[in-house]
C-alpha distance (Angstrom), angle and dihedral (degrees) to the residues before:
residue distance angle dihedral
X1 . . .
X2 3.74 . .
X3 3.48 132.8 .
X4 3.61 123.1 -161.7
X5 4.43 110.7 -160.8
X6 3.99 113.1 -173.4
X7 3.80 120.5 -158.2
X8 3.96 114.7 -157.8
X9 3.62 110.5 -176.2
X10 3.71 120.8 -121.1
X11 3.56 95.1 -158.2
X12 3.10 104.7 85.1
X13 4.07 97.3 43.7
X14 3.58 88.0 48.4
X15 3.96 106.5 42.0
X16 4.19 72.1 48.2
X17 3.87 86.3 55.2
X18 3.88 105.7 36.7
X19 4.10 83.8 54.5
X20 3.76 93.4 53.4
X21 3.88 99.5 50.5
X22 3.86 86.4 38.1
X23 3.91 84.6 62.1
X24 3.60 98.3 45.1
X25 4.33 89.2 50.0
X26 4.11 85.9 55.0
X27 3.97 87.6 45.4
X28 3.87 91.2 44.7
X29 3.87 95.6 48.6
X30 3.92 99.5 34.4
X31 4.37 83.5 55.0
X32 3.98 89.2 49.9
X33 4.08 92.9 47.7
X34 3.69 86.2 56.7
X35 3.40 93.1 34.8
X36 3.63 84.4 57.9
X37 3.91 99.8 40.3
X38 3.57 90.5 53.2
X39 3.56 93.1 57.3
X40 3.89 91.0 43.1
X41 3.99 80.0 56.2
X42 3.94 99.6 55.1
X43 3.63 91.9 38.5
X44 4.32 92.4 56.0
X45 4.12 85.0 33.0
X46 4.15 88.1 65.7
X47 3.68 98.0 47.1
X48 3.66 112.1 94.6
X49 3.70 124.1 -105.6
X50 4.39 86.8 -97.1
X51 3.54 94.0 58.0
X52 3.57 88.3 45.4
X53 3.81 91.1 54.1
X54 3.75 91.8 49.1
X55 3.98 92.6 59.4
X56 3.80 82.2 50.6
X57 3.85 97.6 -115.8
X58 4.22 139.0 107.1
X59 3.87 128.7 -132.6
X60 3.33 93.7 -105.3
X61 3.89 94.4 54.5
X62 3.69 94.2 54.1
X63 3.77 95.1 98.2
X64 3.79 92.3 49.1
X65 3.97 88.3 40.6
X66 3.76 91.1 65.0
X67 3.55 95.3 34.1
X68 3.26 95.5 46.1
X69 4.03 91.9 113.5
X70 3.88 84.6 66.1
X71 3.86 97.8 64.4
X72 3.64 135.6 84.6
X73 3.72 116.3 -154.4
């Protein structure tokens, strides 16, 4: 009697799939932080210029206000 056993390695398939879904998670989340951020924009954009002054920031800093995170100084 012979029996014949054939080993195909996973490793490859799977290193192959753990790098796909692991691009789609850093596509997912970097779309929702600017998802986010732009929303964070339009909210600060429709305050008036007062409110704007009391969070200690001018309209034409909003973008780098709520990017802020994003720049090294």
């Amino acid at each position: 009697m012979a029996s014949v056993t054939s080993n195909i390695p996973a490793a490859g398939f799977s290193a192959k799939l753990a790098g796909l879904m692991a691009s789609i998670s850093a596509g997912m989340v970097a779309y929702m932080e600017r998802r986010t951020r732009s929303e964070q924009i339009a909210v600060l954009q429709s305050k008036s210029d007062e409110e704007l002054a009391k969070l200690g920031i001018n309209r034409d800093e909003i973008p780098a206000y709520v990017f802020r995170d994003l720049f090294y100084v």
